[in-house]
Every structure is written in structure tokens, then in C-alpha cells.
N, C-alpha and C positions, 0 to 999 in steps of 0.2 A: 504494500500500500504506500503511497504516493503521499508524503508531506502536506503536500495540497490538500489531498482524499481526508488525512487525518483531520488536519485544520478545520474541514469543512464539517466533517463530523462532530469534532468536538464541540465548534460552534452552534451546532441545528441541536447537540445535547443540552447545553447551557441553562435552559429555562424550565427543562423537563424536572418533576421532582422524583425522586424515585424513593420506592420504599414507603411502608410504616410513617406517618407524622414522628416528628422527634418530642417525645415526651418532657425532656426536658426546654424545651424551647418552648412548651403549652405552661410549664408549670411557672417556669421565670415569668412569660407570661399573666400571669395569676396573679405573682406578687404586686405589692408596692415598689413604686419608685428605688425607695432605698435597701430594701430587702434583695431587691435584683442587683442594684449596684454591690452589695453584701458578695454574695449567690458569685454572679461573675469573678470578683474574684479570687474565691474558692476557688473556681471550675480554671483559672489561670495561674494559680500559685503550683508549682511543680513540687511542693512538699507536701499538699495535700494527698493522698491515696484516695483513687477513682473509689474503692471501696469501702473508707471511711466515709467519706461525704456523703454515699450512696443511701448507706447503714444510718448513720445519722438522720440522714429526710425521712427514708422511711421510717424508721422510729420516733420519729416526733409524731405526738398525738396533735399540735395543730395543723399539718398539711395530711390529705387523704392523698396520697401518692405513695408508691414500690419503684421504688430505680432498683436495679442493678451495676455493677461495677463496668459493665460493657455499654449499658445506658448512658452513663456519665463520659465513657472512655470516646464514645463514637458523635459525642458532641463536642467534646473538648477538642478532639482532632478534626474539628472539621468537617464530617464524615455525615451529618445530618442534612437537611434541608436547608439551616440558614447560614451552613458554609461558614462558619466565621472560626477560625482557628482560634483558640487560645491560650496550647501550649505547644 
């Protein structure tokens, strides 16, 4: 395949979402203003453990949410719908 072929491909992909909504991007969402800006930077500090943070939300009795450590892991990188890298 031809540089061009990819380009054009990659381009016509660009806006498609694929997958599952990202769970976490509904739940930040949800939050307050400052709770998110909180949130973000958890989801950005590389000392936090995808599976602490995980463990923690879901174990808070005020948010009705279940992340897993792959949940957390495929939004920090990237890897969700709103693309936004954070580690």
C-alpha cells in the first residue's frame, strides 16, 4: 500500500468512533467543574496506578460507577473516543 492509499485512509478514518463509549469520559462528564479538573489529573500523574484510581471510584459510595484498571488504562493513553492523551 501506497503512502498516498494510507494517508487517505487514515484521513476518511479520522471522525469514525469506534468501539464501546468510553466510560470514563461519560463519568468526568458527570462531574463538577473542579472534580474533573481533580479527576484529570489523577488520570495524568504517572504515579498514580490505573488500578488504584480504578479501585478507589468504584469504591466510593458517592459515584455509581465500576472502572477497571484497563478502563482507566485505554483512556489515559489515548485509546478512547476523545483521543486526548494524558500520559
Amino acid at each position: 500500500m501506497a503512502i498516498a492509499e494510507i494517508t487517505r485512509k487514515i484521513q476518511s478514518d479520522k471522525g469514525t468512533v469506534k468501539g464501546p463509549p468510553c466510560t470514563v469520559c461519560a463519568f468526568i462528564g458527570s462531574l463538577t467543574d473542579k472534580e474533573a479538573v481533580a479527576l484529570n489529573e489523577l488520570l495524568s500523574d504517572p504515579a498514580v496506578r490505573y488500578s488504584t484510581l480504578a479501585e478507589s471510584i468504584s469504591d466510593d459510595p458517592d459515584y455509581d460507577v465500576r472502572f477497571d484498571a484497563g478502563t482507566i488504562s485505554r483512556h489515559v493513553r489515548g485509546r478512547c473516543s476523545a483521543r486526548q492523551k494524558l500520559r
